[in-house]
Backbone as numpy.savetxt, mean C-alpha at the origin, in Angstrom:
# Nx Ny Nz CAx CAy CAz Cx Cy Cz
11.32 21.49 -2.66 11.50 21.81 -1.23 12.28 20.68 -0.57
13.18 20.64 0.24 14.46 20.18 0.81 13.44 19.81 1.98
12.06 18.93 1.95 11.83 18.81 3.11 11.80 17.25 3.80
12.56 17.30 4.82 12.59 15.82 5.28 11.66 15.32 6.27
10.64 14.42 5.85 9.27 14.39 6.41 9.79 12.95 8.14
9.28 13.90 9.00 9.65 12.78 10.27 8.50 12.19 10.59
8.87 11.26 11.31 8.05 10.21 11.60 6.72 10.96 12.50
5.59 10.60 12.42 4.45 10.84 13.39 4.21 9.90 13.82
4.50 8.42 13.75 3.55 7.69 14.36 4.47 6.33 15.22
5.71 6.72 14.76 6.67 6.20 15.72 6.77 5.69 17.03
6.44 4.97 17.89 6.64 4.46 19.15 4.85 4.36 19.42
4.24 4.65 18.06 2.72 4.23 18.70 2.25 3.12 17.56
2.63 3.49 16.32 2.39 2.00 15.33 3.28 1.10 15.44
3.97 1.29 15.37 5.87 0.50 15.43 6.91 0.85 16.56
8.12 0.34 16.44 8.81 0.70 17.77 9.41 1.75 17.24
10.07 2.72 18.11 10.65 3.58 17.97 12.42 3.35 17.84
12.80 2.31 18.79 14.20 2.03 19.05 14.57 1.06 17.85
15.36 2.31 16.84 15.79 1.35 15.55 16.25 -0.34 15.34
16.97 -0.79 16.57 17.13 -2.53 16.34 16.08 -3.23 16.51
15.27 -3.01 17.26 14.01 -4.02 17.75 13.06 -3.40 16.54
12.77 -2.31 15.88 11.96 -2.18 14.66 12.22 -2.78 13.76
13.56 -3.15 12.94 14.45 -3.45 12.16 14.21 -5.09 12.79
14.41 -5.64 13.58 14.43 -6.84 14.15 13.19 -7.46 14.02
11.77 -6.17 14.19 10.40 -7.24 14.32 10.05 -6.72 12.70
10.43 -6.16 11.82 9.86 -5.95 10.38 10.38 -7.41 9.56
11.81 -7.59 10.07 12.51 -9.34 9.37 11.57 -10.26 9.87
11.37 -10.13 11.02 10.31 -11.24 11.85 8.98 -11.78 10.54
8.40 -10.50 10.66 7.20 -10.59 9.78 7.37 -10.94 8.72
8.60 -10.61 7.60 9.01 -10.92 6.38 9.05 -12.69 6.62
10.26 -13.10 6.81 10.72 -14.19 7.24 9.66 -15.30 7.82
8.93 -14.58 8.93 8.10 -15.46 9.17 6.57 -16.13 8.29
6.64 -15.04 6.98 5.44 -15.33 6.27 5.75 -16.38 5.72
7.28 -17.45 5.20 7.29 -18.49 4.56 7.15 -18.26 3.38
7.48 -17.51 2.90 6.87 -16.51 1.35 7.98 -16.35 0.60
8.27 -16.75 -0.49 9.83 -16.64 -1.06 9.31 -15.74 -2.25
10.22 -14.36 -2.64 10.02 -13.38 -3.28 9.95 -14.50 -5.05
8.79 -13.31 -5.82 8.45 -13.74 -6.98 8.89 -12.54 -7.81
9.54 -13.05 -8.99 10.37 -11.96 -9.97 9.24 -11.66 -10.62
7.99 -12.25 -10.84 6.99 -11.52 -11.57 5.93 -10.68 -11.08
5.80 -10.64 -9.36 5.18 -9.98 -8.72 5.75 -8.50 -8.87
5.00 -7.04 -9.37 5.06 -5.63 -9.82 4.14 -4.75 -8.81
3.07 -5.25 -8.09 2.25 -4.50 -7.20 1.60 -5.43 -5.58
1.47 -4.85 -4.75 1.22 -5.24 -3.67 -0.07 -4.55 -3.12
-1.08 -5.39 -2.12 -1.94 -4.53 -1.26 -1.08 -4.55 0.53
-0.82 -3.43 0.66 -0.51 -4.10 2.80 -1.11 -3.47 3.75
-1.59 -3.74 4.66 -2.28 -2.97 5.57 -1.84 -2.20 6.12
-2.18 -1.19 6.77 -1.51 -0.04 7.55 -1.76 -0.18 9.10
-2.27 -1.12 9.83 -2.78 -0.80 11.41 -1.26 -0.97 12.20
-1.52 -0.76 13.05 -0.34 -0.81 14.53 0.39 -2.58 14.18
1.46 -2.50 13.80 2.44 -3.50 13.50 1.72 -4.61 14.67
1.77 -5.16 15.46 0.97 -5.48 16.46 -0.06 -6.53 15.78
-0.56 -5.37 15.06 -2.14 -6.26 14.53 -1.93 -6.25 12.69
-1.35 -5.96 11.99 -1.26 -6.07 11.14 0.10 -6.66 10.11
1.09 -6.35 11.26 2.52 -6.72 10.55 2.83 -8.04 10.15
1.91 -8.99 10.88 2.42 -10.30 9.65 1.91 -10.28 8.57
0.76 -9.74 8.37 0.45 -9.62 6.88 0.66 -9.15 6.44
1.02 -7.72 6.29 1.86 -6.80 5.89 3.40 -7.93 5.21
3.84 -8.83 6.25 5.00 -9.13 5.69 4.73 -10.09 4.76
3.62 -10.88 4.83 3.52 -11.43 3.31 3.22 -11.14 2.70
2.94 -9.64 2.37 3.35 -9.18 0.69 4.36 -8.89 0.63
5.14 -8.19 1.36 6.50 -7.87 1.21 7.47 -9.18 0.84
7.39 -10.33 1.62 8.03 -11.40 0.89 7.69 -11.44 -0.24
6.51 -11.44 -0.55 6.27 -12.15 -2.28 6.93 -10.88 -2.85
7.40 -10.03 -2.74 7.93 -9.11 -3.74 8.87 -9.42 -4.45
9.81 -9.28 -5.51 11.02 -9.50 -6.30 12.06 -8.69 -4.96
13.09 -9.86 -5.48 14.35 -8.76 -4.73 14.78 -7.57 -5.52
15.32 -6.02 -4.93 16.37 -5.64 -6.11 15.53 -4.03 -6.85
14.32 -3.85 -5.73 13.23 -3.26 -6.13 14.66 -2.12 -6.31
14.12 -0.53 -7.26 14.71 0.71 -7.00 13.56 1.86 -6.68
12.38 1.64 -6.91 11.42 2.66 -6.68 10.38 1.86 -6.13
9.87 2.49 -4.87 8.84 1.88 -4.14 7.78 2.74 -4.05
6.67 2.92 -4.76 5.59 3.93 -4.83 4.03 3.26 -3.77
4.16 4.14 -2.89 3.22 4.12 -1.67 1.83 4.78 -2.45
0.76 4.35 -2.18 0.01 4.79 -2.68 -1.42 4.13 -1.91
-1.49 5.54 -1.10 -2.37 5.35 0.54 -3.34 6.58 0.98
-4.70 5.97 1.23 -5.84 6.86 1.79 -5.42 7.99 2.53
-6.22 9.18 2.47 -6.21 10.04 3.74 -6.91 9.79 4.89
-6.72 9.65 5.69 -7.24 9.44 7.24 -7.33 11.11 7.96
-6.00 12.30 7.44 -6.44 12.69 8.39 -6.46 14.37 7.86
-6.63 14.26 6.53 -6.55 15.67 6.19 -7.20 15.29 4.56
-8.16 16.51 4.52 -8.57 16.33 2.88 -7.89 16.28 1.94
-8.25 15.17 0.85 -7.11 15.45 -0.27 -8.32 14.95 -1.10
-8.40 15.71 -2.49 -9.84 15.88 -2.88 -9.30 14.94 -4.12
-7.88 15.01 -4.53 -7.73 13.99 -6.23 -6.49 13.35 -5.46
-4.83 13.87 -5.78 -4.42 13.16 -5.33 -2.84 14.06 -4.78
-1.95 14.06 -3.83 -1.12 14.78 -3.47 0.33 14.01 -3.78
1.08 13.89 -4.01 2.63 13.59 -4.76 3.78 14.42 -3.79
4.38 13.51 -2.43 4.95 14.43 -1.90 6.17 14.85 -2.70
6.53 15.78 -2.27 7.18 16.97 -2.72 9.02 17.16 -2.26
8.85 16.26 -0.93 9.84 16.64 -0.09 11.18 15.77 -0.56
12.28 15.86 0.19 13.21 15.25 0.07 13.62 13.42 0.77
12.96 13.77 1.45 12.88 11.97 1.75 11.82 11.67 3.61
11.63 10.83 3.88 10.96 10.37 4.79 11.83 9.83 5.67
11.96 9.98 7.20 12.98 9.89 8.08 12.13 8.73 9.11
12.16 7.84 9.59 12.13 6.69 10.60 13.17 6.04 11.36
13.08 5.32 12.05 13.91 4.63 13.26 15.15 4.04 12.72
14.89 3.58 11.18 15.79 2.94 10.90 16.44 3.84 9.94
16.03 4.71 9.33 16.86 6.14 8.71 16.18 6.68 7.61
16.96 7.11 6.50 16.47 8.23 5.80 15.74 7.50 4.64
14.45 7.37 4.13 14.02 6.89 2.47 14.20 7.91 1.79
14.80 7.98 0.81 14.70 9.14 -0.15 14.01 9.30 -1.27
13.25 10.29 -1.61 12.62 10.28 -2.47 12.89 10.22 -3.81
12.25 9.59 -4.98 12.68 9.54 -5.91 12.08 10.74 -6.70
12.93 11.23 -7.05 12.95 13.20 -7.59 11.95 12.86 -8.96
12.88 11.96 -9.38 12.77 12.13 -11.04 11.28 11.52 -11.18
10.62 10.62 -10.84 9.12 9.80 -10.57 8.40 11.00 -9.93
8.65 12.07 -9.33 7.78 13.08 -8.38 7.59 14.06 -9.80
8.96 14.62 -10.23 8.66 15.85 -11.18 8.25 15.45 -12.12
7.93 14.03 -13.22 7.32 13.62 -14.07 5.79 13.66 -13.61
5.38 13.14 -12.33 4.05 13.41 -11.92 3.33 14.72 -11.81
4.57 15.40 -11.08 3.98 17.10 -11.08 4.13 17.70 -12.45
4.76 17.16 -13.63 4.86 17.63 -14.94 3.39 17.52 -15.44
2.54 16.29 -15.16 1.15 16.01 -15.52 0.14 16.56 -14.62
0.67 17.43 -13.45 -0.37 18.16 -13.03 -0.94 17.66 -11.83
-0.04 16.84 -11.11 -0.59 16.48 -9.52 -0.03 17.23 -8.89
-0.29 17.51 -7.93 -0.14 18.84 -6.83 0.44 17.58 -5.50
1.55 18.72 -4.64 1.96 18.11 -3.28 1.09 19.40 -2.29
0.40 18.32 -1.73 -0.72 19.35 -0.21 0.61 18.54 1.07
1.14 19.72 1.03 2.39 19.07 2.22 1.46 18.46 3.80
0.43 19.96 3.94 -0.30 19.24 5.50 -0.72 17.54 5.11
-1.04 17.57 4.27 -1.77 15.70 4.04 -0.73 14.71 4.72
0.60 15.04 4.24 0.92 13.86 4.19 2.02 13.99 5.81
1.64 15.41 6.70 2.61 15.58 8.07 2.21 14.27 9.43
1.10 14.06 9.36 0.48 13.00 10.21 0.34 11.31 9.78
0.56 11.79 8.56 -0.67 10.37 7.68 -0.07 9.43 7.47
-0.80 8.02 8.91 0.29 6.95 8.61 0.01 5.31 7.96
-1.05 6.41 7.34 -1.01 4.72 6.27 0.28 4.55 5.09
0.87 5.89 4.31 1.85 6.27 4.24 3.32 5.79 4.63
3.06 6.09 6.40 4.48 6.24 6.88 5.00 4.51 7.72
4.04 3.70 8.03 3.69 2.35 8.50 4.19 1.45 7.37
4.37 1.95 5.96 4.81 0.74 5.17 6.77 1.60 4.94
6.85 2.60 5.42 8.23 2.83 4.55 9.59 2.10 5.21
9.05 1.59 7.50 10.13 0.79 7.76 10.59 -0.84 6.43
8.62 -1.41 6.16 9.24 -2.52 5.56 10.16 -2.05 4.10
9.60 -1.61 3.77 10.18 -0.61 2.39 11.55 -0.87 2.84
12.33 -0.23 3.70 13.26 0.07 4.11 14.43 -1.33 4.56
13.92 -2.19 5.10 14.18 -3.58 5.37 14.26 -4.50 4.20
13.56 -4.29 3.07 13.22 -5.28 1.86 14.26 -4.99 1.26
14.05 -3.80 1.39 14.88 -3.08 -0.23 16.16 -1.78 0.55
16.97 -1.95 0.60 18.08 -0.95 1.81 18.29 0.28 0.77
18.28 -0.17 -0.54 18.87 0.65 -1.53 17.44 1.61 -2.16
16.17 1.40 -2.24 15.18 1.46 -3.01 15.07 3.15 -2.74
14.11 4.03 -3.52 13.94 5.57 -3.13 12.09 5.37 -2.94
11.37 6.23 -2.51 10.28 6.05 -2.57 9.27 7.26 -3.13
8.46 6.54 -3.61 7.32 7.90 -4.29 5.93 7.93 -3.19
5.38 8.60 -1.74 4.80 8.66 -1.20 3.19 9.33 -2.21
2.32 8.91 -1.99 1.29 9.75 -2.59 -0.10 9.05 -1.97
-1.13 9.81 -1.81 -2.07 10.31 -1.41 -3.07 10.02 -2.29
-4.63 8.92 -1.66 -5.60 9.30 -2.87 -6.54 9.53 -2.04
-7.13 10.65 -2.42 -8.29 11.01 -1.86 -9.88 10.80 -2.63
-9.35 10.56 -4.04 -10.65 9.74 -4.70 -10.54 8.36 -4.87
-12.11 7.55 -4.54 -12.28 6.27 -4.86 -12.53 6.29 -6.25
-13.42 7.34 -7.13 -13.35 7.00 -8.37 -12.98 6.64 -9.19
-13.57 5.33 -9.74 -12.79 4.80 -10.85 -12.04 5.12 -11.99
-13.10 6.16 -12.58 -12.54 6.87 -13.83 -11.39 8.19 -13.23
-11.51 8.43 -12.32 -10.23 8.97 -12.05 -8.99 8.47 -11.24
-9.15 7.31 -10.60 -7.79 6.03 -10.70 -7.54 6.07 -11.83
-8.34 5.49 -12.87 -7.92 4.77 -14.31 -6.91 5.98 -14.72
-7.21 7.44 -14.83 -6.60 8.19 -15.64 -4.86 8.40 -14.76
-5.27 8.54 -13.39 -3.92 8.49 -12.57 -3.05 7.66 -12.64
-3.85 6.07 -12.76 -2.74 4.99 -12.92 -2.32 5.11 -13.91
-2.47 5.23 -15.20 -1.74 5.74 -16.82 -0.83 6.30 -16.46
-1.30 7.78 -15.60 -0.10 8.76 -15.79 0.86 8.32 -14.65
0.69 7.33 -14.01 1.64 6.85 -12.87 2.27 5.88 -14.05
2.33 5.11 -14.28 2.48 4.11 -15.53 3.66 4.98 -16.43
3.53 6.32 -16.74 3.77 6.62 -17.78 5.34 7.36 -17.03
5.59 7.81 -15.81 6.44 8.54 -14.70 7.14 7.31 -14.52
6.52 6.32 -14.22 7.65 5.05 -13.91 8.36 4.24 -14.92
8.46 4.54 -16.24 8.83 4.51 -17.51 10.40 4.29 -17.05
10.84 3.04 -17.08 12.56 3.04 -16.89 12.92 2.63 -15.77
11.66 2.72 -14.53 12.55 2.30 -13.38 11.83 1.11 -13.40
12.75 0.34 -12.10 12.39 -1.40 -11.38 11.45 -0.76 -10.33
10.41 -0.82 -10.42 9.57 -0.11 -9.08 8.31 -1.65 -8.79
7.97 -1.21 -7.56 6.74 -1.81 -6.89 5.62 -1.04 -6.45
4.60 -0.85 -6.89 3.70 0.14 -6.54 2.74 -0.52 -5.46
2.40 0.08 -3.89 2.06 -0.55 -3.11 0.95 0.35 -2.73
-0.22 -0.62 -2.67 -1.57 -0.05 -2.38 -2.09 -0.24 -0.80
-1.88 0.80 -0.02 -1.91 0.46 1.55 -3.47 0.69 1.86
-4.00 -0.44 2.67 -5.26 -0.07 2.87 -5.92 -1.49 3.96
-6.52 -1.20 4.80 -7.27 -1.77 5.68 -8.05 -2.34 4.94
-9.42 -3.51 5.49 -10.66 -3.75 4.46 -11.68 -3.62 5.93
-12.50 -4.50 5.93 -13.63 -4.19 7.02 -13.34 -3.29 8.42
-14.06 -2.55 8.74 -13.44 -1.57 9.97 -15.02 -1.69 11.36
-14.63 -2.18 12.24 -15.06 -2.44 13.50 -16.98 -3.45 13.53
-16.48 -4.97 12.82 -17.55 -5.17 12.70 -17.33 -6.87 13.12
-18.37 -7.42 14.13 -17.98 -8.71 14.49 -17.27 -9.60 13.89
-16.64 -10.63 13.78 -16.21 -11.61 12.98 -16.22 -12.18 11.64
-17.76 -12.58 12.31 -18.08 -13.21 11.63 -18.96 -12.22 9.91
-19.22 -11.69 10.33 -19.83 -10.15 9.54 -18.60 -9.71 8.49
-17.14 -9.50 9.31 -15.70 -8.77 8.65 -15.71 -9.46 7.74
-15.48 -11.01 8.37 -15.02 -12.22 6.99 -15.78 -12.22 5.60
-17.22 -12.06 5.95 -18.22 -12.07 4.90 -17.41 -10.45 3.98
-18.04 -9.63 4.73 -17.20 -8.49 3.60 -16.06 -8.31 3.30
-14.99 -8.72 3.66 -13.49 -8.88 3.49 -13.49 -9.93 2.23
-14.30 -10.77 2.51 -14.38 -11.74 1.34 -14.91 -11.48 0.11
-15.68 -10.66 0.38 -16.44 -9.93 -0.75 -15.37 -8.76 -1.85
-14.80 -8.06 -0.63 -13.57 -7.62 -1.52 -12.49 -8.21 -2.01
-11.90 -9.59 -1.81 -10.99 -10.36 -1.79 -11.31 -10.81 -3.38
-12.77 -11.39 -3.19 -13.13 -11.93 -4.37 -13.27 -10.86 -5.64
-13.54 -9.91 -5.50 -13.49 -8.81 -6.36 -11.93 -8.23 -6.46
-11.21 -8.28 -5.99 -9.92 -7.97 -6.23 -8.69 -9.10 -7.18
-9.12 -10.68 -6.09 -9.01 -12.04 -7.42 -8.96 -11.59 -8.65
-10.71 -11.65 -9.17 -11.49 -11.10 -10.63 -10.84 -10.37 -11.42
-10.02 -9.01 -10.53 -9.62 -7.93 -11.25 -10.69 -7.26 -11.68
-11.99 -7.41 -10.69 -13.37 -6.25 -11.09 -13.34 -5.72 -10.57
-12.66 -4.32 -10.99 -12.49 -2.80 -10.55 -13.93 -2.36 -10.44
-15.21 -2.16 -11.16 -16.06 -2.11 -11.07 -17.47 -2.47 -9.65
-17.17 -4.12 -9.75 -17.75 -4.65 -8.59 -16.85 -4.27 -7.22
-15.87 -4.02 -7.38 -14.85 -3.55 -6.16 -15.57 -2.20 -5.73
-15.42 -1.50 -6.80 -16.64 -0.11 -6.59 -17.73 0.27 -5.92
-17.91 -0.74 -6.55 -19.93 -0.83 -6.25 -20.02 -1.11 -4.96
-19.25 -2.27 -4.42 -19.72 -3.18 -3.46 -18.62 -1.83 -2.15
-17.96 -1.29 -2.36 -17.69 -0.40 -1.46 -18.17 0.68 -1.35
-18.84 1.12 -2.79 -19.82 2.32 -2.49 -20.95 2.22 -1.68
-21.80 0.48 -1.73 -23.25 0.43 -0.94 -22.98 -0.59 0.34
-21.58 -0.81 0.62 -21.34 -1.23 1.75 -21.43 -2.34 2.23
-21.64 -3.08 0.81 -21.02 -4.66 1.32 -19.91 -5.38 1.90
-18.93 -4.51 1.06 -17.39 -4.33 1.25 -16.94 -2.99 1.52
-16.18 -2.90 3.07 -15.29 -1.52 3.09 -13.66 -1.68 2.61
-13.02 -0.97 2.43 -11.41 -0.50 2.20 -11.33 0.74 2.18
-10.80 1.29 3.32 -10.49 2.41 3.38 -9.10 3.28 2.15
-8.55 2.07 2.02 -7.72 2.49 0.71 -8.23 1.91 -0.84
-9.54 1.87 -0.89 -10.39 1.32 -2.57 -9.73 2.26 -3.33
-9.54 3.40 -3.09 -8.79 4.14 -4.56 -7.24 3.58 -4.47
-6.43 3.32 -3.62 -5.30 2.39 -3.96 -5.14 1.96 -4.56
-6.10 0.65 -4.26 -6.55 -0.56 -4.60 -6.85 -0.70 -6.22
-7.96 0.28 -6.47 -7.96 0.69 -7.56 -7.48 0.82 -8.71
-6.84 1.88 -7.95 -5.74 2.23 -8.54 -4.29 1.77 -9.10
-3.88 0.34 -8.22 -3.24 -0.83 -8.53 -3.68 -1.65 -9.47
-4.52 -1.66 -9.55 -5.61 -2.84 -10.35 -5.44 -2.24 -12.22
-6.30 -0.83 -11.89 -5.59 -0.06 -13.17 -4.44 -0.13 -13.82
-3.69 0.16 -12.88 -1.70 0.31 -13.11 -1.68 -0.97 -13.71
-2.40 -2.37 -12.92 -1.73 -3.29 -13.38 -2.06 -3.65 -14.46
-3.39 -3.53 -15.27 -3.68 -3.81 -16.81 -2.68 -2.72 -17.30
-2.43 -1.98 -17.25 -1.48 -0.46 -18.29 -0.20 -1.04 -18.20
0.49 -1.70 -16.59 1.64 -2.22 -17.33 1.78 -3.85 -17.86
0.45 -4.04 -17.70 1.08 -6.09 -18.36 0.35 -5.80 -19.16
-0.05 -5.29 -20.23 -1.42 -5.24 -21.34 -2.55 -5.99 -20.83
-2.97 -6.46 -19.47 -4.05 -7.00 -19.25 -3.44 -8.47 -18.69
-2.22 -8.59 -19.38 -1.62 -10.27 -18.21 -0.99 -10.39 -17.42
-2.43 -10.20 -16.40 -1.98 -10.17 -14.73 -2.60 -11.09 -14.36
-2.17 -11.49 -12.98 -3.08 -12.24 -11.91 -3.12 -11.17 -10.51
-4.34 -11.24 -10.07 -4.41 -10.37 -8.90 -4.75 -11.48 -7.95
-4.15 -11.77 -6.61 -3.69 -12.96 -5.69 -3.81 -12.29 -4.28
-3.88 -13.41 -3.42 -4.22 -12.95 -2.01 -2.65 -14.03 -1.71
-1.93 -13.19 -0.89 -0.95 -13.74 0.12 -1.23 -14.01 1.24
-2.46 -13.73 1.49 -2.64 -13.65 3.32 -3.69 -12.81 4.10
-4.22 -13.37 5.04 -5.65 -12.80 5.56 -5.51 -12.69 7.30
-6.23 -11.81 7.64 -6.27 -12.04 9.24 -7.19 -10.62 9.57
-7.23 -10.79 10.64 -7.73 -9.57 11.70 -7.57 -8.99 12.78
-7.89 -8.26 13.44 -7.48 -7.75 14.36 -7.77 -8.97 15.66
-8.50 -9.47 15.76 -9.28 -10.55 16.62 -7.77 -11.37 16.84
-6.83 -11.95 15.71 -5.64 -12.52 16.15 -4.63 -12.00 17.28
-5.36 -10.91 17.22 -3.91 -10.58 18.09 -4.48 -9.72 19.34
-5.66 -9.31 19.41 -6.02 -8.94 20.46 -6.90 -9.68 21.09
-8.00 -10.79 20.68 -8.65 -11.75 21.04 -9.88 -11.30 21.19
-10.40 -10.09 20.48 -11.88 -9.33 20.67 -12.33 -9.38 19.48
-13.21 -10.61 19.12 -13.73 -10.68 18.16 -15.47 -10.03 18.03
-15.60 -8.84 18.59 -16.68 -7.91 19.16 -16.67 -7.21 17.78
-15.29 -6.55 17.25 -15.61 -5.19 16.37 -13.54 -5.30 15.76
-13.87 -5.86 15.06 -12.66 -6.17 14.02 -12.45 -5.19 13.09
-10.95 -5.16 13.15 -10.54 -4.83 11.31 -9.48 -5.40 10.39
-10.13 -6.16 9.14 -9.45 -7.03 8.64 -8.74 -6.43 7.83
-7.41 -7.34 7.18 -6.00 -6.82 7.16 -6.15 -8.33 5.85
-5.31 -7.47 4.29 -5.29 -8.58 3.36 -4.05 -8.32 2.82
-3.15 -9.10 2.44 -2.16 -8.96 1.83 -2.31 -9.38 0.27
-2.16 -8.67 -0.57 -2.73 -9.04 -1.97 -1.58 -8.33 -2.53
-1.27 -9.35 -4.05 -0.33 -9.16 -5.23 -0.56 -9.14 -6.39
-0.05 -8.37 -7.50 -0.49 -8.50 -8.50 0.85 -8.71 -9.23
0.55 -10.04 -10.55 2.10 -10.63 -11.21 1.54 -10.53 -12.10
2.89 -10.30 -13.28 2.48 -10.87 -15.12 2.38 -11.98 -14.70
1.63 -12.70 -15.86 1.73 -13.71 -16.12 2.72 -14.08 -17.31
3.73 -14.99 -16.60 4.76 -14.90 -17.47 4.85 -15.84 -19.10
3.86 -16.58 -19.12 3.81 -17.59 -20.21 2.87 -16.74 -21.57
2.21 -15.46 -20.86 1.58 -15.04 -22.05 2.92 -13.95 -22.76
C-alpha cells in the first residue's frame, strides 16, 4: 500500500515549522558532547514532548555510527491494541522536515515470517513518530522500518528479535528501542526505579528487566523494545555486547515539578570490538 503516514503529533511534541525543528533536533545532538561510536548497533530514546526529553534523546543519537542506511523504530502502543507486533506497511512517514522512506525490502522479509501491518496502530502513535525527525537529522540518507510491540514477553521478543536479525541480513541499520522508564512518581521514588531498570539493562538481564517491570519495581512503557534490543543484540554480536547508559534525566529538568515525574534514559548497545 502506497501509504504515506503524516505526522499526528506535530506542533504538540516538536515544532511544526521545519527550520526551528531541524535547528532544535542539531541542538540536542550537538549539545550532548557525544562523538558517534562505529561500534554502537542499537539505541534506547525516549519518546516525551522534545521539551522534556530531547536532550536525551540526543545522546543516543550522537553515540550512534555515522552513515546508518536502515533505521528500525521499535516502539510501545500507547494508543491502539497491538496484541504481538505490527510492521508498517506503508510507503514512508512524512514530518516537518520531509519524507522517511520506508525500507520495502526489511518490511517484506518481516511480513515473509508472518508479522502483520494493523495500519490504525501506527495513525496516532507517537512514540514511533517523535524519533523519525532525529532519524532524519542524523542520517539525511537512511530509510526506516517503523514497528510496533505490543508484547512485553520475553520469549516472544527473543523469537521476534531473531527474525528481525534475520530481515536485516545485509543492511548498515540501527535498531532503536523508544521508550519512557518511570511514569508520574516523585523524584526521589523515579530515580530509585529508573535505576533499577538502568541496572538491569547495564547486566544485559532480560529476565530481571522482566520481572522487575512485571511487579513494579521498575516501569518502561517500551520493556518489549527494550527487550527486544537486548535480544537482537546477543543474535547479532554472538553475545559481545556492552549494554551502556548515555544519559539520564526527567521531566522535573525542565518543568521544575518534581511532584510526579517521568524519567527519560538514553541507552546503547556496542560489540565489543577486541573479542
Amino acid at each position: 500500500m502506497h501509504l504515506k503516514r503524516r505526522p499526528a503529533v506535530s506542533g504538540l511534541f516538536y515544532p511544526s515549522e521545519p527550520g526551528r525543528l531541524r535547528a532544535q533536533v542539531e541542538g540536542y545532538i550537538r549539545g550532548s558532547r557525544l562523538a558517534p561510536d562505529p561500534s554502537v548497533f542499537g539505541l534506547v530514546c525516549p519518546h516525551a514532548g522534545y521539551v522534556y526529553s530531547g536532550s536525551v534523546a540526543g545522546m543516543a543519537y550522537a553515540s550512534a555510527p555515522d552513515g546508518i542506511g536502515t533505521a528500525v523504530i521499535l516502539a510501545p502502543c500507547h494508543r491502539y491494541p497491538v496484541r504481538t507486533v505490527s510492521v508498517f506497511g506503508g510507503e514512508s512517514y512524512l514530518t516537518p522536515i520531509g519524507e522517511a522512506v520506508v525500507d520495502r525490502a526489511v518490511v517484506e522479509r518481516l511480513s515473509s515470517a508472518g508479522y502483520d501491518w494493523i495500519p490504525p496502530a501506527h495513525a496516532a502513535e507517537h512514540a514511533e513518530e517523535v524519533q523519525v525527525p532525529f532519524i532524519q537529522t542524523r542520517w539525511p540518507d537512511a530509510s526506516i522500518v517503523p514497528v510496533l510491540i505490543g508484547a512485553g514477553d520475553p520469549d516472544f521478543c527473543r523469537v521476534f528479535a531473531a527474525d528481525l536479525s534475520s530481515a536485516l541480513s545485509g543492511t548498515n541499520a540501527v535498531v532503536i528501542a523508544s521508550s519512557d522508564l518511570s511514569h508520574y512518581h516523585p523524584l526521589a521514588d523515579a530515580n530509585a526505579m529508573d535505576g533499577i531498570l538502568m541496572d538491569d539493562f547495564r547486566r544485559r538481564d532480560t529476565a530481571a528487566l522482566a520481572r522487575h517491570v512485571a511487579d513494579g519495581s521498575s516501569e518502561a512503557c517500551g520493556a518489549g523494545p527494550i527487550l527486544t534490543l537486548l535480544f537482537y543484540a546477543e543474535v547479532e554480536s554472538g553475545g559481545a555486547f556492552d549494554a551502556e547508559i548515555a544519559g539520564y534525566s526527567t521531566s522535573a529538568s525542565a518543568s521544575g515539578d518534581a511532584t510526579a515525574v517521568v524519567g527519560y534514559m538514553a541507552g546503547t548497545v556496542r560489540r565489543r570490538m577486541n573479542d
